[in-house]
N, C-alpha and C positions, 0 to 999 in steps of 0.2 A: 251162163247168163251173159246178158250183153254189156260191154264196158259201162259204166259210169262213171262220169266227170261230176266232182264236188269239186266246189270252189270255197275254200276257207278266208273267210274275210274275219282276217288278224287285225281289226281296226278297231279306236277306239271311240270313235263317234258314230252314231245312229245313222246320219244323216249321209256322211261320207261311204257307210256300207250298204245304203239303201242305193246310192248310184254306181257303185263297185257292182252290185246282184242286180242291178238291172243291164246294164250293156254284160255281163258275165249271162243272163239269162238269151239276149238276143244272137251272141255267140254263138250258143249250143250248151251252153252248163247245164247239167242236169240236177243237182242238188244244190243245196245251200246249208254252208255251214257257220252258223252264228258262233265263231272261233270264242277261244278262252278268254282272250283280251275285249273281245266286244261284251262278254257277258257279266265280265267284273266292271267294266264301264255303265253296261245300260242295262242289266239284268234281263228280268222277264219282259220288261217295256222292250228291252230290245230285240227278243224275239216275238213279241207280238207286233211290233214293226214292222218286220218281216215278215211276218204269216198275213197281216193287212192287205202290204204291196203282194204279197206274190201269193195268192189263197189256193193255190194247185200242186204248190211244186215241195217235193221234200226240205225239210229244215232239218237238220243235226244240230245237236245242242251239244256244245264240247265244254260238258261238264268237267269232267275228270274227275267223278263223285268217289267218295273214300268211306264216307258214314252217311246216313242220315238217307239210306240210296229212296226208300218207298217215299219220303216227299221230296225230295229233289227230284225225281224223272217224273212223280204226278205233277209238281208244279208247272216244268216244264213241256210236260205233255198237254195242259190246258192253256198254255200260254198261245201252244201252238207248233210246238216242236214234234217231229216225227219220229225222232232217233236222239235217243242220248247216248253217252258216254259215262262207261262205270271205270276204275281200275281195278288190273290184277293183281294189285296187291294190297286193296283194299282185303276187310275181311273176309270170309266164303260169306256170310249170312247179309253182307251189305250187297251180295253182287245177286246175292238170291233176291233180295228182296226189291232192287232193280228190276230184275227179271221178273216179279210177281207184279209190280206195277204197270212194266211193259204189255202185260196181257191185260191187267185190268184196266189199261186206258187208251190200248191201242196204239203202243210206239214199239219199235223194234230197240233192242238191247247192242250197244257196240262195246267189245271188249276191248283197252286198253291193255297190250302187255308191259308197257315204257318201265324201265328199270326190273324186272325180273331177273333172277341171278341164271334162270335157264328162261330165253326167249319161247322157244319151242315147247317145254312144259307148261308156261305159263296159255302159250294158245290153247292149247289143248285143255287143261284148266279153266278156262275162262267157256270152251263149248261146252265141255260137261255141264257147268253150273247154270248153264242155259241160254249162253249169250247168243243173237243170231250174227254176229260179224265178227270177225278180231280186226282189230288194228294192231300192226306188228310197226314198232314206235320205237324213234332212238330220241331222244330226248334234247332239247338246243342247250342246255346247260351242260349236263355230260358231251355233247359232241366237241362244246365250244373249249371246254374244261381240259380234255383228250388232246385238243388240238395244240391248243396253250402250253402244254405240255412236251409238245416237241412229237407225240406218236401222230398216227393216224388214225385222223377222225374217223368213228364206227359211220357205218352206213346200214338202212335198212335193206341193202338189198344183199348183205350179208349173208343171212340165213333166211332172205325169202321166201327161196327155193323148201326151206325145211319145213318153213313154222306155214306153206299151202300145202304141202303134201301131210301134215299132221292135223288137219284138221277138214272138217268136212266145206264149213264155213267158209261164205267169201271172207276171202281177206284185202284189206285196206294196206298200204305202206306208206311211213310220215316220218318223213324227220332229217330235211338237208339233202332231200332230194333235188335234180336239178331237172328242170324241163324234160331236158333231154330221158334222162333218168324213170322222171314221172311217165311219162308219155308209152313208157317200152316195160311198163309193171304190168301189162296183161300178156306179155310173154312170159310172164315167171308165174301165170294163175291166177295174180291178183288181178278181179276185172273192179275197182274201186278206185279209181286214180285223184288223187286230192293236187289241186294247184291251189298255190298260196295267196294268198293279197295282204296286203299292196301287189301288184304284180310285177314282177319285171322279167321284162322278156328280153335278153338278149342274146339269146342262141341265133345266128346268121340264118340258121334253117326257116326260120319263124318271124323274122322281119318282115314288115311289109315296106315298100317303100316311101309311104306317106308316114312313117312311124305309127299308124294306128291301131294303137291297142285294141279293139275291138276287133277287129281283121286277123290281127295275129295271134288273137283268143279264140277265135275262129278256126283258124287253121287246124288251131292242138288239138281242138274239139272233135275236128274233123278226121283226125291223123289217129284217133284215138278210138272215135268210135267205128273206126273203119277195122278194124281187128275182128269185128264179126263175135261168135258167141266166144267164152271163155269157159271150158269146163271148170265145174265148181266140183268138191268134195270127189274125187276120183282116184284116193292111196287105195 
């Protein structure tokens, strides 16, 4: 498949992630992701916000659903959302039942694996039970917590390599990744690339010289989608 750029708008006001998705949309972003911080801020008002301004373009809804999965992804599937988020280590029947809503309202399933005790197991998990994406996820508290600690922060690009080649699914990579980083995950099979917002760009590669963010959200866009297809599911 050909790379995808989502853009995670980590914000906590409506208004503020409605002008982040818009010059993010004039860029080149291909998705939009109503992040976890916007959706305990503005709930469903706030992805119907976004499906308003932008009535074409995919929405993710980064639930991080654990129970309650069949109304939580219908909610957010009439709100306006195209893709939610279940986790792996929610129960099996909470992720089924995600997945049963998924088809009965027309949104695609994204599996989280964030905190599994096998990264790799839990991908593969999470395709059986019918998810159509994984996300392979290191978590900002564990990373932060890691780090705190004097070791080295985990990185998802750790077992990237393992948890594409064990699953068929595109896979997604999240969690403390840096531009540079993000930009170069459709070389390891992940063709889903998530940049974060707030944005900050400060790789020298990706400057422009007017400091315009928009221009240099451009670039990555461009830099990104120029990878050409990405095989998917080829172990």
């Amino acid at each position: 498949m050909k790379p995808i750029v989502q853009i995670s708008l980590d914000l906590t006001n409506i208004d503020e992630a409605l002008e982040t998705a818009a010059l993010a949309m004039r860029a080149g972003v291909d998705w939009l992701e109503a992040g976890t911080p916007l959706i305990l801020a503005e709930g469903l008002h706030g992805v119907r916000k976004l499906r308003e301004a932008f009535p074409n373009v995919p929405i993710v809804a980064d639930l991080k659903t654990m129970d309650g999965g069949y109304l939580e992804a219908e909610m957010m599937a009439k709100a306006g959302a195209t893709h939610v988020v279940v986790m792996a280590r929610a129960h099996a029947e909470t992720i089924r039942c995600v997945v049963q809503a998924g088809r009965d309202f027309g949104v695609k399933v994204m599996g989280d694996n964030m905190v599994c005790p096998d990264m790799v197991e839990g991908a593969r998990w999470l395709e059986d039970l019918g998810c159509d994406y994984v996300i392979h996820h290191i978590g900002y508290d564990e990373r932060r917590g890691i780090a705190a600690q004097g070791h080295r922060m985990p990185s998802p690009l750790d077992q990237l390599r393992e948890v594409v080649q064990a699953v068929k699914v595109p896979v997604q990579a999240v969690g403390g990744l840096t531009l540079e980083q993000a930009i170069r995950c459709p070389e390891y099979g992940a063709p889903l690339v998530v940049l974060g917002a707030p944005l900050t760009i400060d790789a020298d590669a990706f400057k422009t010289a007017d400091g315009d963010l928009e221009s240099s959200l451009r670039l990555i866009c461009e830099k990104i989608h120029a990878y050409g297809d990405v095989a998917v599911g080829t172990y």
